[in-house]
CHARMM-style PDB file with segment names, atoms N, HN, CA, C and O in Angstrom:
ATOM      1  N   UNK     1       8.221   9.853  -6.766  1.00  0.00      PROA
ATOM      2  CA  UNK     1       7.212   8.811  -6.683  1.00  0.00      PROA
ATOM      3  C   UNK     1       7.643   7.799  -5.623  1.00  0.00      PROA
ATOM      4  O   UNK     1       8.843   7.575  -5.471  1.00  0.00      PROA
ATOM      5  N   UNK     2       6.615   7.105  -4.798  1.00  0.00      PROA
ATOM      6  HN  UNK     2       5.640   7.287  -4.922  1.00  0.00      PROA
ATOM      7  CA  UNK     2       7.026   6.401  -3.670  1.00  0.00      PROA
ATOM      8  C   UNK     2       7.095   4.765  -4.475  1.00  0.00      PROA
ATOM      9  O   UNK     2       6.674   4.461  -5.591  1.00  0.00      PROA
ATOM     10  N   UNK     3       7.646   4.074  -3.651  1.00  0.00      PROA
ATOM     11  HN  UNK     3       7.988   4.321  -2.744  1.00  0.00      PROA
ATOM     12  CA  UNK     3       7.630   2.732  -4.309  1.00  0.00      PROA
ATOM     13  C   UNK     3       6.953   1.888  -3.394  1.00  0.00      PROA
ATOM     14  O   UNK     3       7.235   1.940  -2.197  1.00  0.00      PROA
ATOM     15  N   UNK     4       6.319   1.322  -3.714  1.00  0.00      PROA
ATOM     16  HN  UNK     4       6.090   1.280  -4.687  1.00  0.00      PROA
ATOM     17  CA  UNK     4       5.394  -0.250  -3.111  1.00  0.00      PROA
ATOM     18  C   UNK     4       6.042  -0.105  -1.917  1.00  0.00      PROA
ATOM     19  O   UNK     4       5.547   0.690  -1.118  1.00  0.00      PROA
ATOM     20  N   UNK     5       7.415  -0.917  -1.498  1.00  0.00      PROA
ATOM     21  HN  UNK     5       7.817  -1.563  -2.147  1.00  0.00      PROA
ATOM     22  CA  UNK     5       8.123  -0.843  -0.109  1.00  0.00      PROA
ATOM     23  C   UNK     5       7.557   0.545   0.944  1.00  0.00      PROA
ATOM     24  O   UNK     5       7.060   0.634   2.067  1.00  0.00      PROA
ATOM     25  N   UNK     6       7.846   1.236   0.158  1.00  0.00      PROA
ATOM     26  HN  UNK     6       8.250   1.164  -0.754  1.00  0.00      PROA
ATOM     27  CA  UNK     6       7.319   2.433   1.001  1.00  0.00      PROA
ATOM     28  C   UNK     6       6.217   2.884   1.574  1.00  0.00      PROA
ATOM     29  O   UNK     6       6.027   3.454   2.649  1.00  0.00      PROA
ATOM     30  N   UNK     7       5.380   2.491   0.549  1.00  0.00      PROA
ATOM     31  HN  UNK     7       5.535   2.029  -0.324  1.00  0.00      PROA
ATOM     32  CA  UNK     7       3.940   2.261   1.057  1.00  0.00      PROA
ATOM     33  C   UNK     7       3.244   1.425   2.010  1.00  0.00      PROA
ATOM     34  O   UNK     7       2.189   1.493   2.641  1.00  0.00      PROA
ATOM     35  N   UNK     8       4.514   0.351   1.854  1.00  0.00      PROA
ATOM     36  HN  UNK     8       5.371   0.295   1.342  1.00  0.00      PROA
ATOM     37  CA  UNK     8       4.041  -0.680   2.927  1.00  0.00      PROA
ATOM     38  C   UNK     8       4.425  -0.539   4.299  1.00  0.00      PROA
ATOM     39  O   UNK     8       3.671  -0.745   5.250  1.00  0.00      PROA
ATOM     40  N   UNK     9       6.027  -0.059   4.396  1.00  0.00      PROA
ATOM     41  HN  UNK     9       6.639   0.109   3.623  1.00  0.00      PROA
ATOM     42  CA  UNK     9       6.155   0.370   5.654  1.00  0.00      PROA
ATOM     43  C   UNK     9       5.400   1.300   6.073  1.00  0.00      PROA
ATOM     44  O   UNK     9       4.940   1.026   7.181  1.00  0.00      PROA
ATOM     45  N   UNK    10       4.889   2.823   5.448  1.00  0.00      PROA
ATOM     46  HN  UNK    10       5.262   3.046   4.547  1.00  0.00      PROA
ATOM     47  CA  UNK    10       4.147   3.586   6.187  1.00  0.00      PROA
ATOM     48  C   UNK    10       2.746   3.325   6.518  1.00  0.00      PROA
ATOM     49  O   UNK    10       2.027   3.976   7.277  1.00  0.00      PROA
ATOM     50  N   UNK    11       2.355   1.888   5.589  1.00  0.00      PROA
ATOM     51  HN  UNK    11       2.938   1.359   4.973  1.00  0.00      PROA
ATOM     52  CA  UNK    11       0.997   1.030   5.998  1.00  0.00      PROA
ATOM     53  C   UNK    11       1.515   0.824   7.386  1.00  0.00      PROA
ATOM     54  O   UNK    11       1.270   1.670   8.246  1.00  0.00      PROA
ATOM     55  N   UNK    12       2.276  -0.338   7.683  1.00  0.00      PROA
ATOM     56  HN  UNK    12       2.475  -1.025   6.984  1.00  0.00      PROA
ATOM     57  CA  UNK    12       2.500  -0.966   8.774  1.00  0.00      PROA
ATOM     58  C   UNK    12       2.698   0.261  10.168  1.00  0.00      PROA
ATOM     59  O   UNK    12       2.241  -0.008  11.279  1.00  0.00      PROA
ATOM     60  N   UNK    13       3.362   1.461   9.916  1.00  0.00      PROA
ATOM     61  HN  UNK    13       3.733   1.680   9.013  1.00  0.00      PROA
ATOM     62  CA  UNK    13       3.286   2.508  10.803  1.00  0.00      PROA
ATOM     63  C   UNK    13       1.262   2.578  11.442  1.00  0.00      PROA
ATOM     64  O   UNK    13       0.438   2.269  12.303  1.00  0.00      PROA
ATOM     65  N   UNK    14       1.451   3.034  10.558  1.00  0.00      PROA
ATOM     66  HN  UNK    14       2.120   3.285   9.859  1.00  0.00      PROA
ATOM     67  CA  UNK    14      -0.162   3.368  10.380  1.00  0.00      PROA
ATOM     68  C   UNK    14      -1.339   2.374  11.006  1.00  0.00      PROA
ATOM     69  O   UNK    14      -2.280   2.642  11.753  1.00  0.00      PROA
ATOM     70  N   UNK    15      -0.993   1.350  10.516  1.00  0.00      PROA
ATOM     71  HN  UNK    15      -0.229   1.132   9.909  1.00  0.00      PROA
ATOM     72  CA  UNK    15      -1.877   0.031  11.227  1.00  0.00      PROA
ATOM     73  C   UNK    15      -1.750  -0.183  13.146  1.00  0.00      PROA
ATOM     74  O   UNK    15      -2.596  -0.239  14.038  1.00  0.00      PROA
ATOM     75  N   UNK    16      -0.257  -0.252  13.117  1.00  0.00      PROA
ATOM     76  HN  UNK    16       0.430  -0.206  12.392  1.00  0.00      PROA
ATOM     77  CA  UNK    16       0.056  -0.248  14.479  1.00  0.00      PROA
ATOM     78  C   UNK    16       0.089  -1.888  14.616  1.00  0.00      PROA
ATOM     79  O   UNK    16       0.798  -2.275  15.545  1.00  0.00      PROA
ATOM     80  N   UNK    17      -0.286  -2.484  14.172  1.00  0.00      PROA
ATOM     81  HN  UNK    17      -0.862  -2.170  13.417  1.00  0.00      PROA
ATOM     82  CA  UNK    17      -0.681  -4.352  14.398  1.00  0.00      PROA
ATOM     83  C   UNK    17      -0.249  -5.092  13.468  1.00  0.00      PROA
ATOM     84  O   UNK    17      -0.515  -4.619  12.363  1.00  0.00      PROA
ATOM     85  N   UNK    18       0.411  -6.234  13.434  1.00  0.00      PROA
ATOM     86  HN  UNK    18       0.627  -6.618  14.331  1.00  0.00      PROA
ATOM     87  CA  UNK    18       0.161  -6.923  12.550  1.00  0.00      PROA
ATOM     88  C   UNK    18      -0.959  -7.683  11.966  1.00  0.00      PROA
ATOM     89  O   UNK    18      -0.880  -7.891  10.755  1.00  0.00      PROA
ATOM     90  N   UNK    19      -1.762  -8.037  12.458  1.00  0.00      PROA
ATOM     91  HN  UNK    19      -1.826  -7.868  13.442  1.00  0.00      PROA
ATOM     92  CA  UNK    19      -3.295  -8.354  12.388  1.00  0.00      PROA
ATOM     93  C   UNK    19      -4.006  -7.371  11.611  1.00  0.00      PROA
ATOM     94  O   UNK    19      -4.779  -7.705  10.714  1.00  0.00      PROA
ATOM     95  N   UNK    20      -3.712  -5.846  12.004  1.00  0.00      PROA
ATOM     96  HN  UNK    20      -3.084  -5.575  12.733  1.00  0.00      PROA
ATOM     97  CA  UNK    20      -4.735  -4.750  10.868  1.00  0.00      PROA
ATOM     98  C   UNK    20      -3.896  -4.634   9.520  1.00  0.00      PROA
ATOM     99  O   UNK    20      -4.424  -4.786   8.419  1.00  0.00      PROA
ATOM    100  N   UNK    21      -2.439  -4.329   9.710  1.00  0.00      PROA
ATOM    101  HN  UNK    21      -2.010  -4.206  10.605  1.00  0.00      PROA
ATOM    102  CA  UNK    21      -1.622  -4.713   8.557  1.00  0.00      PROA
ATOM    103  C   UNK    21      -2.175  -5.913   7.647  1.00  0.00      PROA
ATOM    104  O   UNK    21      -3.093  -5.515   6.930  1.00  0.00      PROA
ATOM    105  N   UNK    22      -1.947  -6.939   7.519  1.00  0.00      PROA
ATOM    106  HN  UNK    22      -1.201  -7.263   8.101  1.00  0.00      PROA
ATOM    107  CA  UNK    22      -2.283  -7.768   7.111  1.00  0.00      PROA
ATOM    108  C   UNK    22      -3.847  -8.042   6.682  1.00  0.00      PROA
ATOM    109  O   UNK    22      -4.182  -9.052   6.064  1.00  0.00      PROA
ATOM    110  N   UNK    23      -4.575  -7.219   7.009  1.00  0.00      PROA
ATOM    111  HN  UNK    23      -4.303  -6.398   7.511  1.00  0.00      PROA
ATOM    112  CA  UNK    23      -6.162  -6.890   7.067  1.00  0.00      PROA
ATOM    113  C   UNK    23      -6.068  -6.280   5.553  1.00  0.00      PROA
ATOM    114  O   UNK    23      -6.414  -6.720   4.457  1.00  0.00      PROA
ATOM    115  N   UNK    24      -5.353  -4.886   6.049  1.00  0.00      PROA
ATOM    116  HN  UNK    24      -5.072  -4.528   6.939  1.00  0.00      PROA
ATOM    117  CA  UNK    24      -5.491  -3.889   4.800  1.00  0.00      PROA
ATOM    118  C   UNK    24      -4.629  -4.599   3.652  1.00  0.00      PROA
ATOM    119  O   UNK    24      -5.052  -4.461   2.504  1.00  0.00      PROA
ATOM    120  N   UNK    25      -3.686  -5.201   3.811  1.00  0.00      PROA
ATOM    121  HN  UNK    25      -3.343  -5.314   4.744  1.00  0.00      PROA
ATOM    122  CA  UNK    25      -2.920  -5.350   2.781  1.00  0.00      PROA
ATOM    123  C   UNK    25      -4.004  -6.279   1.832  1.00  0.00      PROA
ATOM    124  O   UNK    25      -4.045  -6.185   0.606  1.00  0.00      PROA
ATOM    125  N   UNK    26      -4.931  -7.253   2.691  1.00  0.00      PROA
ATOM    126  HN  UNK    26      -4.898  -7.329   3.687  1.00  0.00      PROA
ATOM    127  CA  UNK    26      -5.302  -8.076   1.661  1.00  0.00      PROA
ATOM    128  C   UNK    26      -6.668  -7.160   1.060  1.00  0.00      PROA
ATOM    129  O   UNK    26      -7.096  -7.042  -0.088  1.00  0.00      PROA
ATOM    130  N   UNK    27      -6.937  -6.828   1.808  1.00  0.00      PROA
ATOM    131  HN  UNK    27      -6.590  -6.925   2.740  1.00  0.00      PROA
ATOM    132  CA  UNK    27      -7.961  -5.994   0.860  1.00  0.00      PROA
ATOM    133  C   UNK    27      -7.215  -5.108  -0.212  1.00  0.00      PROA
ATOM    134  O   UNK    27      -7.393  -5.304  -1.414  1.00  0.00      PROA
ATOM    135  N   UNK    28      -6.670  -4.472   0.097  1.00  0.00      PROA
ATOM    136  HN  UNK    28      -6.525  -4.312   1.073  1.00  0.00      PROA
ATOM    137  CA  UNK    28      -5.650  -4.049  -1.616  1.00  0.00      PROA
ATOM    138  C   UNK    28      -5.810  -4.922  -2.293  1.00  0.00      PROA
ATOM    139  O   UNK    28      -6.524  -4.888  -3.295  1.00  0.00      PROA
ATOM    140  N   UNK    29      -5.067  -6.068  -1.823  1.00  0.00      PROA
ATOM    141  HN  UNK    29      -4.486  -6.096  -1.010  1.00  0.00      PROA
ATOM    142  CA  UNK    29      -4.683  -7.289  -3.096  1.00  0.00      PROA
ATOM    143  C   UNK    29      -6.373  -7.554  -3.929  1.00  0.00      PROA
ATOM    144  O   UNK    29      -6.662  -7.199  -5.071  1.00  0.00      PROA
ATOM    145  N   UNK    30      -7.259  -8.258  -2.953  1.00  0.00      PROA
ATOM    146  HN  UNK    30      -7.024  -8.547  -2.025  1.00  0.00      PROA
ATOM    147  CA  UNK    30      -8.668  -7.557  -3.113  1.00  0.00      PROA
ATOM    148  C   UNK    30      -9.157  -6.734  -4.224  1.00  0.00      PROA
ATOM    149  O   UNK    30      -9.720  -7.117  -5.250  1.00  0.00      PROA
ATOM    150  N   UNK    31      -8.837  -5.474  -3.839  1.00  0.00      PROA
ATOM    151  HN  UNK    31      -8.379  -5.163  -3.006  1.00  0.00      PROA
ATOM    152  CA  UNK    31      -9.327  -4.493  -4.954  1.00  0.00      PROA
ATOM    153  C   UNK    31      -8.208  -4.281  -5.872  1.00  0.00      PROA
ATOM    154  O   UNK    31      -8.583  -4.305  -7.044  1.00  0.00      PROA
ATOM    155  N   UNK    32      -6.980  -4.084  -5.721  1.00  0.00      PROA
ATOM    156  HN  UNK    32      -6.675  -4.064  -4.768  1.00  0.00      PROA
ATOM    157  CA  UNK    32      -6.421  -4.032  -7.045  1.00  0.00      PROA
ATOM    158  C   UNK    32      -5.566  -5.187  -7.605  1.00  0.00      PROA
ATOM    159  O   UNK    32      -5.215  -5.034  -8.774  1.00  0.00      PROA
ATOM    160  N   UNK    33      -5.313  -5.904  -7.210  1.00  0.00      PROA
ATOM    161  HN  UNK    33      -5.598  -6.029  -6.260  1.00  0.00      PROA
ATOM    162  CA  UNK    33      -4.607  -7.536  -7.826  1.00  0.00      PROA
ATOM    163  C   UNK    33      -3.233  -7.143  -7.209  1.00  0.00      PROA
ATOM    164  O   UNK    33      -2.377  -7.971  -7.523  1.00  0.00      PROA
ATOM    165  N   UNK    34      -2.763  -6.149  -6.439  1.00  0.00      PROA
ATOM    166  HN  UNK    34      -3.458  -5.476  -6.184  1.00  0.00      PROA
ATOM    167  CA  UNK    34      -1.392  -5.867  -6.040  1.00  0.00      PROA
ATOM    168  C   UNK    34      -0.994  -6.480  -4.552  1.00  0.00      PROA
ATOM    169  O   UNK    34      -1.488  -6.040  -3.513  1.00  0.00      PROA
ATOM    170  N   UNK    35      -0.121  -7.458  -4.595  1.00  0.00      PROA
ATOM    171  HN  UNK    35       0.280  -7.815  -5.438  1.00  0.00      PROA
ATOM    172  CA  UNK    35       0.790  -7.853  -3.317  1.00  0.00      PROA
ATOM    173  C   UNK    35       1.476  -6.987  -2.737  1.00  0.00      PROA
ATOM    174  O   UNK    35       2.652  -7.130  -3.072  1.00  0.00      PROA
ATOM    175  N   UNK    36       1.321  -6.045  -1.940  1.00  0.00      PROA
ATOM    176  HN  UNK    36       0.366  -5.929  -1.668  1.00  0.00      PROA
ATOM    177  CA  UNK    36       2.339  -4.893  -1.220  1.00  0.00      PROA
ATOM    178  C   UNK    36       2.983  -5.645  -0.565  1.00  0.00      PROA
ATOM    179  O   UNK    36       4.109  -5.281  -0.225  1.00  0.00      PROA
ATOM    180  N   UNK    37       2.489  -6.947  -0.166  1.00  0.00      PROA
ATOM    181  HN  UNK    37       1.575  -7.242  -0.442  1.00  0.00      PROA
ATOM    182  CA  UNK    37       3.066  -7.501   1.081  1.00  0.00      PROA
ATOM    183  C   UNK    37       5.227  -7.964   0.242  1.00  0.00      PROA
ATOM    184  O   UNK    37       6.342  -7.694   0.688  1.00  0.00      PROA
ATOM    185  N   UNK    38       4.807  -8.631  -0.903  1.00  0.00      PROA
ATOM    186  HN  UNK    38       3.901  -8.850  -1.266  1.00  0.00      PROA
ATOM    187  CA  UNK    38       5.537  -9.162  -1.980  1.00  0.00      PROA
ATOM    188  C   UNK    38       5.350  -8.763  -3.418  1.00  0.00      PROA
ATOM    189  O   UNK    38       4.722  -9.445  -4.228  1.00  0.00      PROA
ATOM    190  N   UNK    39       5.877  -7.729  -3.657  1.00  0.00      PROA
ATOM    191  HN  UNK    39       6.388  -7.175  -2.999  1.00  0.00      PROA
ATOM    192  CA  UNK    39       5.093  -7.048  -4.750  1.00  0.00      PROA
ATOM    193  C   UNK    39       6.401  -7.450  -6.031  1.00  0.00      PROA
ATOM    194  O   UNK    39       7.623  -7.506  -5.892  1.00  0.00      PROA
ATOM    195  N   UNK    40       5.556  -7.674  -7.233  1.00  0.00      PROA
ATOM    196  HN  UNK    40       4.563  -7.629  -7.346  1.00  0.00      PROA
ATOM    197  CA  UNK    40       6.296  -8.293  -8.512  1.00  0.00      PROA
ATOM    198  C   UNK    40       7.607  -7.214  -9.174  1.00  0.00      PROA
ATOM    199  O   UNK    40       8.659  -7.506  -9.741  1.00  0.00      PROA
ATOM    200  N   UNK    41       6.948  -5.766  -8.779  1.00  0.00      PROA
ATOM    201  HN  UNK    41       6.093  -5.528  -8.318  1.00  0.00      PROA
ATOM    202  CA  UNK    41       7.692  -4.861  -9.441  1.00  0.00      PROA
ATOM    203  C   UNK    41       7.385  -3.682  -8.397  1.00  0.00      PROA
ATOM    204  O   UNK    41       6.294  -3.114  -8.336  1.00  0.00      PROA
ATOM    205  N   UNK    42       8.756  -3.318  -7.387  1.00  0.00      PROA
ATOM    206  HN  UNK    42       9.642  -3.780  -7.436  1.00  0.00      PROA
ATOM    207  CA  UNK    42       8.150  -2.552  -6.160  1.00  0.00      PROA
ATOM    208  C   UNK    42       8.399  -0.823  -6.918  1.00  0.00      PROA
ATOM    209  O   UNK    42       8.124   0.183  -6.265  1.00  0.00      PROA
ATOM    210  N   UNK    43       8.797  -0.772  -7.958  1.00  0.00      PROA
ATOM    211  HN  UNK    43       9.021  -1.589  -8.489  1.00  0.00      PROA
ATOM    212  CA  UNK    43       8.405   0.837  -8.755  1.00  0.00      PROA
ATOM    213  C   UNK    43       7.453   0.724  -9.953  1.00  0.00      PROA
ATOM    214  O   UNK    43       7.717   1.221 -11.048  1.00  0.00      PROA
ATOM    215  N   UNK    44       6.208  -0.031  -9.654  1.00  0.00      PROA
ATOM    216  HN  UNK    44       5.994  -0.434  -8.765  1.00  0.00      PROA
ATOM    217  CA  UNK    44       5.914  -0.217 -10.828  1.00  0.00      PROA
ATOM    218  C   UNK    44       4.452   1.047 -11.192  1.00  0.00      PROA
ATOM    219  O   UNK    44       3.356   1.064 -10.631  1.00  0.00      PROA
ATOM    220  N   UNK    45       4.841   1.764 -12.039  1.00  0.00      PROA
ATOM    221  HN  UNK    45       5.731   1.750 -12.494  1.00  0.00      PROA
ATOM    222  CA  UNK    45       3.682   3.074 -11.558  1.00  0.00      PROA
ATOM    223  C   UNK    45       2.205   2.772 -11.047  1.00  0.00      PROA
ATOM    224  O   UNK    45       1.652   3.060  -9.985  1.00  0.00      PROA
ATOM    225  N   UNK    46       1.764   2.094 -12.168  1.00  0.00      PROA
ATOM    226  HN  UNK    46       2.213   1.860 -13.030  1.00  0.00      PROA
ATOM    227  CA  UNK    46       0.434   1.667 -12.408  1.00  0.00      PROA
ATOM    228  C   UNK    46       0.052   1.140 -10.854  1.00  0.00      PROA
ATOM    229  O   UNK    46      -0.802   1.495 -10.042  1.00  0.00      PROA
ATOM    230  N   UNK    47       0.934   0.286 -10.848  1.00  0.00      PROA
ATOM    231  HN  UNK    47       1.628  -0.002 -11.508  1.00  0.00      PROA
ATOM    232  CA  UNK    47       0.277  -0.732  -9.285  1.00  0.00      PROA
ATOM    233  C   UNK    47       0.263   0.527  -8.026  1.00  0.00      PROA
ATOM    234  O   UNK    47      -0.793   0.630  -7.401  1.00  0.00      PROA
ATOM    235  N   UNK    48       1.148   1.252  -7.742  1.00  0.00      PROA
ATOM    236  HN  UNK    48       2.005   1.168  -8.249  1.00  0.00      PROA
ATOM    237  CA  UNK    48       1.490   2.372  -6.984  1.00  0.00      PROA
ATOM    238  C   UNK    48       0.361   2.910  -7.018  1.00  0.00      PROA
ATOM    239  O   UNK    48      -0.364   2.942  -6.023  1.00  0.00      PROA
ATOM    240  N   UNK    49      -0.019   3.495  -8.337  1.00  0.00      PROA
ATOM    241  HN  UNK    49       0.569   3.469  -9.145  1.00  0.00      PROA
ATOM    242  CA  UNK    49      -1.344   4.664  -8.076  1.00  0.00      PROA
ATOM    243  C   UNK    49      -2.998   3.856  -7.873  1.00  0.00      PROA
ATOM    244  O   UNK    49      -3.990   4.549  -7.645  1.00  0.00      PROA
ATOM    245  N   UNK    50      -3.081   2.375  -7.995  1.00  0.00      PROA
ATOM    246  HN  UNK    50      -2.275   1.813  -8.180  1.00  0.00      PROA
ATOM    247  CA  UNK    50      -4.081   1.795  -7.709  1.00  0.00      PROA
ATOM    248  C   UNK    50      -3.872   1.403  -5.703  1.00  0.00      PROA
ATOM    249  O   UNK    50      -4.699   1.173  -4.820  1.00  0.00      PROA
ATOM    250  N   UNK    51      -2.869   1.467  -5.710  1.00  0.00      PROA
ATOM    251  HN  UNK    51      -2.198   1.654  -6.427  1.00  0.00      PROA
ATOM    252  CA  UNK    51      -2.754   1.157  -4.163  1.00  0.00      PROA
ATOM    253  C   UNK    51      -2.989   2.570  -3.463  1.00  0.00      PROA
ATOM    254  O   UNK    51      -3.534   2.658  -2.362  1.00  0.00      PROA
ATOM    255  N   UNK    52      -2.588   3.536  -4.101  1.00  0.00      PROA
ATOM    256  HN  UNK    52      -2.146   3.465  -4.995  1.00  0.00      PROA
ATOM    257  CA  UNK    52      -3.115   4.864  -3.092  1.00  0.00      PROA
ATOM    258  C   UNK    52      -4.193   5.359  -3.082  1.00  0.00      PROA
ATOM    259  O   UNK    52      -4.525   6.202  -2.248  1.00  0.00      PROA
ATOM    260  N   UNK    53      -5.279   4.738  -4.422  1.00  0.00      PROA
ATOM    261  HN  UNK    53      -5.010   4.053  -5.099  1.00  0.00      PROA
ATOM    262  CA  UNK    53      -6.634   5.015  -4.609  1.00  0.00      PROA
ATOM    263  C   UNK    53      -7.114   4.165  -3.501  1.00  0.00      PROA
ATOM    264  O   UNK    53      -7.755   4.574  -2.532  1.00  0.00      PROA
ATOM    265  N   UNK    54      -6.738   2.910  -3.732  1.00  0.00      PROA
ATOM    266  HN  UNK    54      -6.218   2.578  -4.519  1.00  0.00      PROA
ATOM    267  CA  UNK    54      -7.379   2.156  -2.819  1.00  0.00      PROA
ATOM    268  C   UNK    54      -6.999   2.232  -1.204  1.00  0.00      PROA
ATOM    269  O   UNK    54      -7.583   1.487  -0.418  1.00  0.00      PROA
ATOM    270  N   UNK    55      -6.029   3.133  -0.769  1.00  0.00      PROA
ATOM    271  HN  UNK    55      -5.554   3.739  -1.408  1.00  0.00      PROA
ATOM    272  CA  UNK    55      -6.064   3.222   1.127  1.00  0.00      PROA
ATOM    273  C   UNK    55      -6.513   4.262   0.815  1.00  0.00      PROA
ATOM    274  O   UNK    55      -7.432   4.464   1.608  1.00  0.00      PROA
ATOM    275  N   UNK    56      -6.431   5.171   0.058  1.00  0.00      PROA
ATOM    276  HN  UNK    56      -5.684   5.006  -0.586  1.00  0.00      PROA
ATOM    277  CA  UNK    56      -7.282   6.798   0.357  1.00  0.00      PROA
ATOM    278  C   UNK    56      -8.771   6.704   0.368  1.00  0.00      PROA
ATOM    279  O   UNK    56      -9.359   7.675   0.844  1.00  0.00      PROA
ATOM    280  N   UNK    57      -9.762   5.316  -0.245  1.00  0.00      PROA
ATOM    281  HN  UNK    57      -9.285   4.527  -0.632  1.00  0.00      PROA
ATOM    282  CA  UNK    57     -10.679   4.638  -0.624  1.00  0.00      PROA
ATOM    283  C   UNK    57     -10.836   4.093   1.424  1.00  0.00      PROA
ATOM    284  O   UNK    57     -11.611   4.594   2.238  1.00  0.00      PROA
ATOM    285  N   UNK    58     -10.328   3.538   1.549  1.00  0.00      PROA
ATOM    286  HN  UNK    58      -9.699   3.130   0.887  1.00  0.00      PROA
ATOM    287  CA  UNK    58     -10.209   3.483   3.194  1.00  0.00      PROA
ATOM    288  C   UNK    58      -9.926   4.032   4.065  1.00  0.00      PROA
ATOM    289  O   UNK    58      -9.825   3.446   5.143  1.00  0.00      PROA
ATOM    290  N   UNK    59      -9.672   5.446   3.939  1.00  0.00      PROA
ATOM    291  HN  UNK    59      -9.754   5.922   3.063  1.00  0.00      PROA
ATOM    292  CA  UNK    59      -9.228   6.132   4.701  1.00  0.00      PROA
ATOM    293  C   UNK    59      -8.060   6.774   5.449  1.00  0.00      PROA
ATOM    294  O   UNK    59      -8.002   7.142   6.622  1.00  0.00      PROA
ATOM    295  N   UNK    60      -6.967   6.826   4.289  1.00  0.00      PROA
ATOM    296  HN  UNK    60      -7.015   6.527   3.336  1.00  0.00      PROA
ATOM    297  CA  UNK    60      -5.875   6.002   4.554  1.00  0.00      PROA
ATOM    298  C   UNK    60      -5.136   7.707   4.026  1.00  0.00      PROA
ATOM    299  O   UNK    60      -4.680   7.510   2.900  1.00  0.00      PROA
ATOM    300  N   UNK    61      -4.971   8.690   4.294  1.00  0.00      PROA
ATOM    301  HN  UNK    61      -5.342   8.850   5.209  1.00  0.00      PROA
ATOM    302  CA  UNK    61      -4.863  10.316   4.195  1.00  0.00      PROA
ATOM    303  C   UNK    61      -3.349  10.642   3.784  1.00  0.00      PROA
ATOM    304  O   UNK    61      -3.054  11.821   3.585  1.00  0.00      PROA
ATOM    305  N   UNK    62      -2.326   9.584   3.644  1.00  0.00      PROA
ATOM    306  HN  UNK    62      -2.566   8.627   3.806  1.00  0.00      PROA
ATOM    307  CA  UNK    62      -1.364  10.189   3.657  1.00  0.00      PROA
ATOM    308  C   UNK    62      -0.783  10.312   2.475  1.00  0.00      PROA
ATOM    309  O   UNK    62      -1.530  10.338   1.497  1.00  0.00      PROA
ATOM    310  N   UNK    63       0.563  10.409   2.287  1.00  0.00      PROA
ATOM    311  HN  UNK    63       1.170  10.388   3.081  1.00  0.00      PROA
ATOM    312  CA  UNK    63       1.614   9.873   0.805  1.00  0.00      PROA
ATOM    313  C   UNK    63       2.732   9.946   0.908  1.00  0.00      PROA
ATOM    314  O   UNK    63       3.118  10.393   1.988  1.00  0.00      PROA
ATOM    315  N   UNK    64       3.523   9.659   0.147  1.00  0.00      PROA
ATOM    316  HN  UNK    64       3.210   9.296  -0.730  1.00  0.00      PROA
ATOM    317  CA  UNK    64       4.707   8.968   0.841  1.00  0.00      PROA
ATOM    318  C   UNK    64       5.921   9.775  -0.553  1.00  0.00      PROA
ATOM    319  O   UNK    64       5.778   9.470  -1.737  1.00  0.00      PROA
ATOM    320  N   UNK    65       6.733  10.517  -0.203  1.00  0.00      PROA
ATOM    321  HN  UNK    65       6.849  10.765   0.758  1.00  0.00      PROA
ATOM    322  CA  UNK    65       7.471  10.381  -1.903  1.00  0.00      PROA
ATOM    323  C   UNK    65       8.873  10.194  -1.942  1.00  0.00      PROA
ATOM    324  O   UNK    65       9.399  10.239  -0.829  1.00  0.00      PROA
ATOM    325  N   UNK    66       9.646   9.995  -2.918  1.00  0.00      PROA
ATOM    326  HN  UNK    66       9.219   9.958  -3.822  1.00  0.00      PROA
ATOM    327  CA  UNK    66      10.709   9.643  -2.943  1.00  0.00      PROA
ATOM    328  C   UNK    66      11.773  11.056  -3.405  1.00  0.00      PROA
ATOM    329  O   UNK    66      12.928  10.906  -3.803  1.00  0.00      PROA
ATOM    330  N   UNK    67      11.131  12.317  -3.256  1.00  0.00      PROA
ATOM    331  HN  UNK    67      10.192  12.439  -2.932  1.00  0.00      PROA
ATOM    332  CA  UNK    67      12.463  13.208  -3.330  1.00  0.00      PROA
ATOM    333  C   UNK    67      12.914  13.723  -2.462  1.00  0.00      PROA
ATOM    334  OT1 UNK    67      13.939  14.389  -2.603  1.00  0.00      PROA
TER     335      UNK     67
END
């Protein structure tokens, strides 16, 4: 399973900008109440699988894992 951090760096890959970074991140926060930017609990499952609904929800194709 990937953790928040992880998701965020391969956001920030992905964005290319800090300006679109910061775009998408708040729309997450937006749709699921989750800070990727500063996240409360960066393995926390629940928040993880609402953040990949929500970039795959944008277009967002990838995944990230931790084995």
């Amino acid at each position: 399973m990937a953790s928040i951090g992880q998701l965020r760096e391969k956001l920030k890959l992905e964005t290319k900008s800090s300006t679109a970074f910061n775009s998408v991140a708040m729309r997450i926060f937006l749709k699921t109440g989750v800070n990727i930017i500063n996240p409360r609990d960066d393995a926390d499952p629940i928040a993880i699988a609402k953040i990949r609904v929500s970039l795959i929800e944008m277009g967002f194709k990838y995944t990230v894992t931790t084995d």
